[in-house]
C-alpha positions as protocol buffer text, in pm:
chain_id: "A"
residue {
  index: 1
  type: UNK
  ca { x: 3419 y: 699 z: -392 }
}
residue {
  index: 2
  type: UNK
  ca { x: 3333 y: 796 z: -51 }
}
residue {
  index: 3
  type: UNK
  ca { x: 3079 y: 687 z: 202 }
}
residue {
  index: 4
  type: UNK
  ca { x: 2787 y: 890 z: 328 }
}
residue {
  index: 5
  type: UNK
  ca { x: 2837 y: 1040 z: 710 }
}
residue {
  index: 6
  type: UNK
  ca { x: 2686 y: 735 z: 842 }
}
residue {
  index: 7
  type: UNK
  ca { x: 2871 y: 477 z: 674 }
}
residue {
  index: 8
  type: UNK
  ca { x: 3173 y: 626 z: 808 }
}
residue {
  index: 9
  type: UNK
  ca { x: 3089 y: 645 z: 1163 }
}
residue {
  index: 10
  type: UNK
  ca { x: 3031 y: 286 z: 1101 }
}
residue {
  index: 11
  type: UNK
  ca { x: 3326 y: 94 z: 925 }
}
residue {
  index: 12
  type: UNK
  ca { x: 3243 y: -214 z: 1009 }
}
residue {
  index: 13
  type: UNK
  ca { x: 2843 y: -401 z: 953 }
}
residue {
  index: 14
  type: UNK
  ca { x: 2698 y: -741 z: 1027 }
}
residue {
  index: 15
  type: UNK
  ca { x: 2738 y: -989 z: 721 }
}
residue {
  index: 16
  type: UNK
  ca { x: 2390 y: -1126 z: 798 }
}
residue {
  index: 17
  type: UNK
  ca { x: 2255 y: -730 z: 785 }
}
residue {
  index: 18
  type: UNK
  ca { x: 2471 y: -663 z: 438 }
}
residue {
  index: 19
  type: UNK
  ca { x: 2315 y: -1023 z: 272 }
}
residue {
  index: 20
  type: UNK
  ca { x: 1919 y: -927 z: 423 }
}
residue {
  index: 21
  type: UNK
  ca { x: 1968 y: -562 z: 275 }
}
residue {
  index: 22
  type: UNK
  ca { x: 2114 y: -746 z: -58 }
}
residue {
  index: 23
  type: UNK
  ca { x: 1798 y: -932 z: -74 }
}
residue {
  index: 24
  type: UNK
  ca { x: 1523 y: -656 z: -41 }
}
residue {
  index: 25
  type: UNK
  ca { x: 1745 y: -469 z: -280 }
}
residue {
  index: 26
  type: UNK
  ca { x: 1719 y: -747 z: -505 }
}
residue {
  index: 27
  type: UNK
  ca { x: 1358 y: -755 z: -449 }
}
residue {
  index: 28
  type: UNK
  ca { x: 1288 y: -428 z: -553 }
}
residue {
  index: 29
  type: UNK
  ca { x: 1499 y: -443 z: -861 }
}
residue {
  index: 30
  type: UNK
  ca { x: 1274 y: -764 z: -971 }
}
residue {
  index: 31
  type: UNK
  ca { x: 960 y: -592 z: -919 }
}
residue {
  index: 32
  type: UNK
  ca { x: 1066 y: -248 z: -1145 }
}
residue {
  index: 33
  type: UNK
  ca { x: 1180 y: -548 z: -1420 }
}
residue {
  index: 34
  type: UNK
  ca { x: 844 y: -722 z: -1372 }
}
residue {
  index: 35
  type: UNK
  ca { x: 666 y: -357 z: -1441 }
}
residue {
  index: 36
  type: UNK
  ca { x: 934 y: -306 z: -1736 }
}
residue {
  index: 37
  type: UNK
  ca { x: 793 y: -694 z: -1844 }
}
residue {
  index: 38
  type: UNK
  ca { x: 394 y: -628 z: -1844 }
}
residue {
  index: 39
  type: UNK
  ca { x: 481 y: -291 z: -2014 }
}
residue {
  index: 40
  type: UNK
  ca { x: 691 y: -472 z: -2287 }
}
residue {
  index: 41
  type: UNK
  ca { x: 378 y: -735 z: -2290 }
}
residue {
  index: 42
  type: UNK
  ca { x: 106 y: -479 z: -2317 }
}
residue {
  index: 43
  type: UNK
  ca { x: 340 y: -290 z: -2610 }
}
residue {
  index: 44
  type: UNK
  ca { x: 371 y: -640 z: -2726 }
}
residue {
  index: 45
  type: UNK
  ca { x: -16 y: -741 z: -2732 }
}
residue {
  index: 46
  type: UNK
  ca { x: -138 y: -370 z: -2918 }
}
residue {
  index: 47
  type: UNK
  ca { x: 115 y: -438 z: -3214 }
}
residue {
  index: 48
  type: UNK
  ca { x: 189 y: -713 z: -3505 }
}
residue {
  index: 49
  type: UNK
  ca { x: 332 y: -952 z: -3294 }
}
residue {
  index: 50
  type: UNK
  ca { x: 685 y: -1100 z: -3379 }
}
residue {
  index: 51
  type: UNK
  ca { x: 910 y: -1385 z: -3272 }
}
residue {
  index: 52
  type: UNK
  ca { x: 1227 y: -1173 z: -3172 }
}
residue {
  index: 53
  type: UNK
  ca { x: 1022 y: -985 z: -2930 }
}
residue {
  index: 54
  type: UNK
  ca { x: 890 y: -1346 z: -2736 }
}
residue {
  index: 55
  type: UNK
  ca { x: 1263 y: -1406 z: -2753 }
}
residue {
  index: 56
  type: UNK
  ca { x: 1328 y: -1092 z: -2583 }
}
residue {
  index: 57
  type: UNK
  ca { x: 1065 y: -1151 z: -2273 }
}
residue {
  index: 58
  type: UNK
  ca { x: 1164 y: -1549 z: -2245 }
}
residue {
  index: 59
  type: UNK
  ca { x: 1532 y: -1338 z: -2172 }
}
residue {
  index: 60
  type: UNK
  ca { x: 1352 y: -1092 z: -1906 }
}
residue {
  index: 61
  type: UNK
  ca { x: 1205 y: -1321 z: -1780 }
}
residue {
  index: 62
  type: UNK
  ca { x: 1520 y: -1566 z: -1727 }
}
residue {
  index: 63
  type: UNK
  ca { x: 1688 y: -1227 z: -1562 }
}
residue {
  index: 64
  type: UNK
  ca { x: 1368 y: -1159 z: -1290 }
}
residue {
  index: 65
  type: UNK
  ca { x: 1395 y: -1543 z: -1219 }
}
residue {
  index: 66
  type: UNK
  ca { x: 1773 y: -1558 z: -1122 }
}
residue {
  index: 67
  type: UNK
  ca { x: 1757 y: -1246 z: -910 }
}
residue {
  index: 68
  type: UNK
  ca { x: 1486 y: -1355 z: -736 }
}
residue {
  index: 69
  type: UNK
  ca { x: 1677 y: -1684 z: -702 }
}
residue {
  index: 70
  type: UNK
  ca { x: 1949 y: -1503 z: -573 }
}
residue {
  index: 71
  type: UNK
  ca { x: 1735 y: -1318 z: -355 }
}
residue {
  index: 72
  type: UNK
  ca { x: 1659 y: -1657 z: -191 }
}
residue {
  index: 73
  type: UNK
  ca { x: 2043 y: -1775 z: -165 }
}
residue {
  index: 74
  type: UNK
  ca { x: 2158 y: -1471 z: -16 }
}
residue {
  index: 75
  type: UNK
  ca { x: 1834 y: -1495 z: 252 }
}
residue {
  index: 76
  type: UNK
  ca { x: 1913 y: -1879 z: 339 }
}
residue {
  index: 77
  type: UNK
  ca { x: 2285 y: -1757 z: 377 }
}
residue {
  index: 78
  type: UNK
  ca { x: 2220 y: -1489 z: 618 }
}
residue {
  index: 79
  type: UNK
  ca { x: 1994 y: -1745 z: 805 }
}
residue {
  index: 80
  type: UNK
  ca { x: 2239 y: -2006 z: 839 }
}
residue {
  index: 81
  type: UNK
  ca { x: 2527 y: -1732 z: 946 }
}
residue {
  index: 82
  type: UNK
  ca { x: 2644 y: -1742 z: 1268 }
}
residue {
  index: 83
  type: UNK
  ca { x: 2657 y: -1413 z: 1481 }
}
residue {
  index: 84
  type: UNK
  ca { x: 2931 y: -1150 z: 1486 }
}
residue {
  index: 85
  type: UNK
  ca { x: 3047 y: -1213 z: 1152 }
}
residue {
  index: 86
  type: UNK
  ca { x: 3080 y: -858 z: 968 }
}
residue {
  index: 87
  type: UNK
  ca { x: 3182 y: -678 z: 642 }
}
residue {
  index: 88
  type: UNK
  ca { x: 3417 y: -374 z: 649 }
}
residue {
  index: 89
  type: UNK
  ca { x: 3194 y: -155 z: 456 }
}
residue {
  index: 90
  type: UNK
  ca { x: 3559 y: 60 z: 250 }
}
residue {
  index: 91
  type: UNK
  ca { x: 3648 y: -298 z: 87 }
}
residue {
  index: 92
  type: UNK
  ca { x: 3304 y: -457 z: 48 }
}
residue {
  index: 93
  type: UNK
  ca { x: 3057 y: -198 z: -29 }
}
residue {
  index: 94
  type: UNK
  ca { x: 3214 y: 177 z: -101 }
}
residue {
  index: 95
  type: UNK
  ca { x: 3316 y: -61 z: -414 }
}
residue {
  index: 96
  type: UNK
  ca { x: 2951 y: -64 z: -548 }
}
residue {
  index: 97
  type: UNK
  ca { x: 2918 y: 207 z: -842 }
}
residue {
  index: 98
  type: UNK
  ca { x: 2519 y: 305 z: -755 }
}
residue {
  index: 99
  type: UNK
  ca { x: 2550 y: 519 z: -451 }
}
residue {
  index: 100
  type: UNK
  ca { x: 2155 y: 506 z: -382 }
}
residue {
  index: 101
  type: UNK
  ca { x: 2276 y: 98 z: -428 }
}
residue {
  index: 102
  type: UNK
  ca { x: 2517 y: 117 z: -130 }
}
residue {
  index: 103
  type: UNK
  ca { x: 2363 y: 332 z: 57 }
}
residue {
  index: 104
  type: UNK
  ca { x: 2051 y: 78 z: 92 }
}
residue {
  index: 105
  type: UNK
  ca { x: 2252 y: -196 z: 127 }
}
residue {
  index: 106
  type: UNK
  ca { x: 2415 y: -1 z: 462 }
}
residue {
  index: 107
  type: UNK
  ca { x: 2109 y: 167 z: 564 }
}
residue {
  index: 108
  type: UNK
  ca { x: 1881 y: -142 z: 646 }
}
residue {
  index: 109
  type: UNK
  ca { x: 1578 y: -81 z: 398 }
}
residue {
  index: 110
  type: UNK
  ca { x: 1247 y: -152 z: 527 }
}
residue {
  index: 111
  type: UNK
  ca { x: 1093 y: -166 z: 163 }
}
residue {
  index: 112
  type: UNK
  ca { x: 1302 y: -302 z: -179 }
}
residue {
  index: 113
  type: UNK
  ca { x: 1520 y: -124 z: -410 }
}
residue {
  index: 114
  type: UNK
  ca { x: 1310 y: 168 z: -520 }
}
residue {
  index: 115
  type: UNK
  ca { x: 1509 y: 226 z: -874 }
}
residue {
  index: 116
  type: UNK
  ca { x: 1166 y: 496 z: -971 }
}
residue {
  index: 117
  type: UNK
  ca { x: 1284 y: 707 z: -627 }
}
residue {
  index: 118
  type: UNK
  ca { x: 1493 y: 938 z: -809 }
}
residue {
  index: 119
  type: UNK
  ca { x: 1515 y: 1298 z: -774 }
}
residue {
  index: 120
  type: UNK
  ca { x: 1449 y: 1477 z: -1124 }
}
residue {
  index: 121
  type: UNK
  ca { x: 1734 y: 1729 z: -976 }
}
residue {
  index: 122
  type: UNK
  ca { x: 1987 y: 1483 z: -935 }
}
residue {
  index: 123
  type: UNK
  ca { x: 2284 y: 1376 z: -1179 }
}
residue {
  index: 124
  type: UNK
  ca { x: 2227 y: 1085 z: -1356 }
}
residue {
  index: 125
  type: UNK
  ca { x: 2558 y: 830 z: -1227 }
}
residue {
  index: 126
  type: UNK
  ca { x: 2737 y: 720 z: -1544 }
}
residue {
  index: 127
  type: UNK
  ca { x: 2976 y: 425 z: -1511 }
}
């Protein structure tokens, strides 16, 4: 697994960088499960409704609310890290199997995780 050009040039990045990147990644991943949720919901609301499926959301629901728990812990982390500290991208991040996944994570994201941002031309990762 290699990393992009930039990555590269740039072995080494700040821990507190890595851990804010983590978090908007995280964000975006909650809010494409919280889409994935009303969808379910709507599907859910139009149909004979059933106890395995209520099951099924209390369980999506349990998975949006510890990322976006973890979203928090890894922002009150980087707050509370002092400067300098850093992360050498080869053992940390080149690691991570979703290369649109590491390459946010390096590239400072101004938005969340877009996991709908993918080219219809592109090769679907398998892992």
């Amino acid at each position: 697994m290699t990393l992009t050009d930039h990555q590269a040039q740039t072995p080494h990045q700040s821990l507190k960088q890595v851990l804010q990147n983590t978090s908007l990644c995280l964000e975006g991943i909650v809010v494409a499960i919280k889409t994935l949720e009303q969808e379910i919901l709507l599907s859910h609301a139009q149909s004979k409704p059933c106890q395995a499926t209520g099951a099924k959301l209390q369980s999506v629901d349990f998975v949006t609310q510890s990322l976006e728990e973890t979203k928090r812990l890894l922002e009150r982390i980087a707050d509370d890290l002092p400067t300098g500290l850093s992360v050498d991208l080869d053992r940390v991040i080149a690691p991570i199997k979703l290369q649109k996944l590491r390459d946010q994570i390096v590239a400072r994201p101004k938005q969340g995780y877009d996991i709908y941002n993918h080219s219809l031309e592109a090769d679907v990762e398998l892992f």
